[in-house]
C-alpha positions, 0 to 999 in steps of 0.5 A: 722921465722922472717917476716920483711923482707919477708914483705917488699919483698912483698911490694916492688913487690906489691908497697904497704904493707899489708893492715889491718883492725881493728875492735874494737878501746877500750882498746885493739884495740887502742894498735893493731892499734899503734902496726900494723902500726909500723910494717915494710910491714904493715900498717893499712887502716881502723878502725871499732868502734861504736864509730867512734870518738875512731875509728879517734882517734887511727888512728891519735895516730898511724900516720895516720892524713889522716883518713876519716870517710865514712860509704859507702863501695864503697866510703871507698874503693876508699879512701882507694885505693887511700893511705889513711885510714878510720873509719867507724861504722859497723865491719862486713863491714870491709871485704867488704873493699880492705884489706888483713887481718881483726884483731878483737878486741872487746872483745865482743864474738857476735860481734867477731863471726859475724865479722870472719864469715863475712870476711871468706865467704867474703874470707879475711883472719881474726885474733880474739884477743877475745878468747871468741868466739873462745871457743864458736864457734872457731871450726866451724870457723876454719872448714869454713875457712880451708875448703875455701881460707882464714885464721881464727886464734887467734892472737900471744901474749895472753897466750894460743897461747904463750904455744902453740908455747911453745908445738909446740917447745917441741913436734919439740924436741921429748920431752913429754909434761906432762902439758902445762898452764899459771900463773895467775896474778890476785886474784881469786875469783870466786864470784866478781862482777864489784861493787867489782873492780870499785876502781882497775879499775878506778887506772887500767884504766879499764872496771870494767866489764872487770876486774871482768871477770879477778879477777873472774876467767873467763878469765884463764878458757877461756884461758885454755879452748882455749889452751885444744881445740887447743892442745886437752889436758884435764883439770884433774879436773873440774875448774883446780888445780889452785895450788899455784906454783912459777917458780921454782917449776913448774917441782917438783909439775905438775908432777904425784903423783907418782913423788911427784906432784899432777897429778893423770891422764895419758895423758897431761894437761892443768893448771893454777897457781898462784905465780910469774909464771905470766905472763908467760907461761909455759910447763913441758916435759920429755923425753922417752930417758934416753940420753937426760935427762941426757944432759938436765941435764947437760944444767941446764934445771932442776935436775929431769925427769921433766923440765919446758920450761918457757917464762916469758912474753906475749906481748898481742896486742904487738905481735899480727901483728906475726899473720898477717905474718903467715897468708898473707905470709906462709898461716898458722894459728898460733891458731886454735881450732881443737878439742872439748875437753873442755867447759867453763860452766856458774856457778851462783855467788850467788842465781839467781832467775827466771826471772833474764836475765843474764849478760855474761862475768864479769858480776854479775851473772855467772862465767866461769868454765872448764870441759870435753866438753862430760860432758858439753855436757851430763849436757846441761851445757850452755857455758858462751860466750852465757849467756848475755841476756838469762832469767832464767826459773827457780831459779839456786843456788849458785855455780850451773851450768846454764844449757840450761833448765834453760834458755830462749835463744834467737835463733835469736843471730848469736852467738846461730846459729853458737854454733847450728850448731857446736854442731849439727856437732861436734855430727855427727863426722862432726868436731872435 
């Protein structure tokens, strides 16, 4: 549904537009800031970084010259009142400020997870673009806020949220859907470390920590593991196929063994390939009705009982203002995790010794592998959004799994409260 329109309407009824804030003024950030305040209804009031030069910086590459820096809620909110934008240093003050909508991007899963907490219990609406927390803590979140009055969703244009919309649209059409996933875009070598990017990033203009959590591997689990969790479809194997597949194979190789694919299992999954699916999306259905089979057929969908439904692209920050129309306007998430049917497991990357405290996400020692949330859950296997800074108590070998025993974590973090108590509630039936 288009929301240019409807927006505008409610801009013309309030006298203003939607008003948004940013958290998170880096790479992603930058591009959201630019994006939102292009959109028609929408502009944005106040961006939140650390570095409150960057904060200053994308708001004046965006349009908007008239930003002040004030770290005062109360003296920020007034500025903001009275029709101009502010920077200010601390995100989790962001929901404190007269906005309509906080959109998150700063790629860090702590910092993300604390910032959605904060505008939920301050009743405003939150948008993540770090998929990272929400394969953390996403379903506690997405339970307080469907529980209250504001909306937790991960915002449109990353890849799991494309293929949910893909889903969304089969599952409208009454068609089965076999396998929903993404092409991956990027080598795959699990054991990189960000010395074996600085080059590719520098040309990337990238963080090498960034790309190596790409090149690893990490980022697809992530991804996939989001899109399992919000569509409750498994992973068929620990770490996926993850098979060599261009697009036009798609609907000959994801299909059972029986038909000539690999798929072993009953019930639909999620995948990655690798070729020139990405980066696009995708789903392979089929339909429990002879008659229409032999339409999509007749369409050119495909030859077989199998057929893919392909988006070629995802826009990432580019498509993320859809998000803020669906939450403002029809009061509706366009991703939630609503299961916990998977879990994104730290794997060591080499040898670590006790003692080590470990980097997280792209870091040089552990990267992301997904499995069934019960099997992770019976091996204590420890999440990969909580590894940064917990110190290994014992030695983990290459290609081993961190388990909790294996590490001191600190349970001060936010981020290790909120997974305690998901854990505690998904274990009582209370969530997932």
């Amino acid at each position: 549904m288009g929301y240019t329109k409807r927006l505008l309407d409610r801009q013309a009824e309030l006298g203003r537009p939607v008003r948004v804030g940013i958290v998170g003024a880096g790479q992603m950030g930058r591009g959201l800031v630019a994006q939102v305040q292009l959109a028609p209804g929408l502009e944005v009031v106040a961006v939140a970084d650390v570095d409150i030069d960057r904060a200053t910086t994308a708001l004046k590459n965006a349009g908007r010259d008239d930003a002040v820096v004030e770290n005062d809620v109360a003296k920020a909110s007034q500025i903001i009142e009275a029709g101009q934008s502010v920077a200010i240093n601390d995100g989790l003050k962001m929901p404190e400020l007269p906005i309509d909508m906080v959109l998150e991007a700063s790629g860090v899963p702590d910092v993300a997870a604390q910032v959605a907490y904060a505008a939920i219990t301050n009743h405003t609406d939150i948008g993540l673009m770090t998929v990272e927390a929400d394969v953390t803590v996403g379903l506690l979140l997405s339970s307080m806020a469907n529980a209250g009055d504001s909306i937790y969703t991960i915002c449109r244009g990353d890849e799991p949220i494309e293929c949910v919309k893909l889903v969304e649209y089969a599952q409208d059409l009454g068609l089965e859907v076999v396998v929903a996933g993404k092409g991956k875009n990027n080598p795959n070598r699990p054991t990189d470390v960000p010395d074996d990017v600085v080059e590719e990033a520098k040309v990337k203009k990238m963080n090498p920590k960034m790309l190596c959590s790409f090149t690893d591997g990490t980022k697809t689990q992530i991804e996939m593991c989001a899109l399992s969790n919000a569509t409750g479809y498994k992973v068929e194997v620990p770490g996926m196929h993850g098979i060599a597949c261009d697009v036009d194979e798609l609907d000959k190789k994801l299909v059972p063994v029986a038909d000539g694919g690999i798929r072993e299992s009953d019930g639909p999954i999620v995948e990655y390939v690798t070729g020139n699916v990405a980066p696009g999306v995708f789903v392979i259905v089929r339909s429990p009705n002879p008659v229409v089979t032999e339409e999509l057929q007749y369409l050119r969908v495909g030859k077989g009982d199998y057929f893919k439904i392909y988006r070629p692209y995802h826009l990432a920050s580019i498509e993320a203002d859809l998000s803020v129309g669906e939450a403002v306007l029809d009061r509706h998430p366009s991703f939630q995790s609503t299961t916990w049917t998977s879990e994104v497991t730290a794997v060591a990357k080499h040898d670590l010794k006790a003692g080590t405290k470990l980097e997280g996400i792209g870091g040089h020692h552990v990267h992301g592998w997904t499995t069934n949330a019960e099997d992770a859950t019976a091996k204590k296997a420890l999440p990969i959004g909580l590894a940064a800074g917990c110190v290994l108590t014992a030695d983990v070998k290459a290609g081993e799994t961190v388990t909790y025993d294996d590490v001191e974590i600190d349970e001060n973090r936010p981020l290790v409260a909120m997974r305690r108590l998901q854990d505690a509630l998904v274990a009582n039936g209370t969530i997932g």
